[in-house]
C-alpha positions in Angstrom: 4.4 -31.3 48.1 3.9 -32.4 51.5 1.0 -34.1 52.9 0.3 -34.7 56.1 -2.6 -37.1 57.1 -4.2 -38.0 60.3 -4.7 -41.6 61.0 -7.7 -40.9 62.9 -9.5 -38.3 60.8 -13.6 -38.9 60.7 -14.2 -36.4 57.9 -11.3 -36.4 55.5 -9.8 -40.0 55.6 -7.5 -40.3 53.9 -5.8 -43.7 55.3 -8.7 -46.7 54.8 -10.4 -44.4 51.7 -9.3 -43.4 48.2 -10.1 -39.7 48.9 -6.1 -39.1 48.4 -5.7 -40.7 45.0 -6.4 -37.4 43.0 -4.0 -35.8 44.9 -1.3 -38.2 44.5 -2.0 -38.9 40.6 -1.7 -35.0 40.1 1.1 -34.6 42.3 4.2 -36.0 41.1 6.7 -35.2 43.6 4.7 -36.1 47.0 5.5 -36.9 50.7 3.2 -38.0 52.6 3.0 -38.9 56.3 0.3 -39.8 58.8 0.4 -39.0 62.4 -1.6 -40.6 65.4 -4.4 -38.3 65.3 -7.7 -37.2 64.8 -9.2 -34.2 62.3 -7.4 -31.3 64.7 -3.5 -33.0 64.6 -1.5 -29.8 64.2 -3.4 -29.5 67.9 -3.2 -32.4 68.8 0.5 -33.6 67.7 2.0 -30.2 67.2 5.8 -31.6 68.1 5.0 -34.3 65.4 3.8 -31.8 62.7 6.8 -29.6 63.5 9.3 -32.1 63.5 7.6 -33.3 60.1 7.4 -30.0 58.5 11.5 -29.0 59.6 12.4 -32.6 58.6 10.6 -31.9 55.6 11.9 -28.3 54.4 15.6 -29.2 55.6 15.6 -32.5 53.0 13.2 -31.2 49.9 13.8 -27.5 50.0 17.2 -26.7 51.7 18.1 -24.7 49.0 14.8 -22.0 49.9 15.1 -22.5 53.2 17.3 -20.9 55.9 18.9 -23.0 58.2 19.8 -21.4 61.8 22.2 -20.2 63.1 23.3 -19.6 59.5 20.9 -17.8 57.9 17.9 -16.9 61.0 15.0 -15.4 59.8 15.5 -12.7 61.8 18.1 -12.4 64.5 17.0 -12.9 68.4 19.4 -10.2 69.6 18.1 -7.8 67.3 14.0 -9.1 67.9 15.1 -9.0 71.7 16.0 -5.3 71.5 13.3 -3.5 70.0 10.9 -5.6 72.4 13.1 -3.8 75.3 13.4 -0.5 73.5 9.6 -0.6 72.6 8.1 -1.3 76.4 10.7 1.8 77.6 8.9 4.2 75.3 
């Protein structure tokens, strides 16, 4: 599981409290990571929860998840296309 935590986070702190500790007694495989931020931090740090969340998926769960260009979820060309061929109709 990943967990990430915001440093500055009035209403679920989870840095200078013990609000976490059920969560990481139940959870036995756990990452956890705090960013600079306050309750909103995908908003407010979204290249830091990105580069958390790919960091994250690459290294625990490369074997689930597609890397690109090897595997793309779905290929640009193809995405690029029916975008074109859709707005000609």
């Amino acid at each position: 599981m990943l967990f990430i935590g915001a440093a500055y986070d009035p209403v679920a702190d989870v840095v200078t409290t013990d609000a976490a500790e059920p969560m990481r007694r139940w959870c036995s495989d756990i990452t956890e990571v705090t960013i600079a931020a306050g309750r909103w931090v995908a908003l407010e740090q979204p290249e830091k929860v990105d580069a958390v969340l790919a960091h994250w998926l690459a290294t625990r769960v490369g074997d689930f998840w597609p890397t690109y260009p090897a595997a793309p979820i779905w290929p640009r060309a193809a995405h690029s296309q029916q975008r074109v061929s859709r707005s000609a109709d």
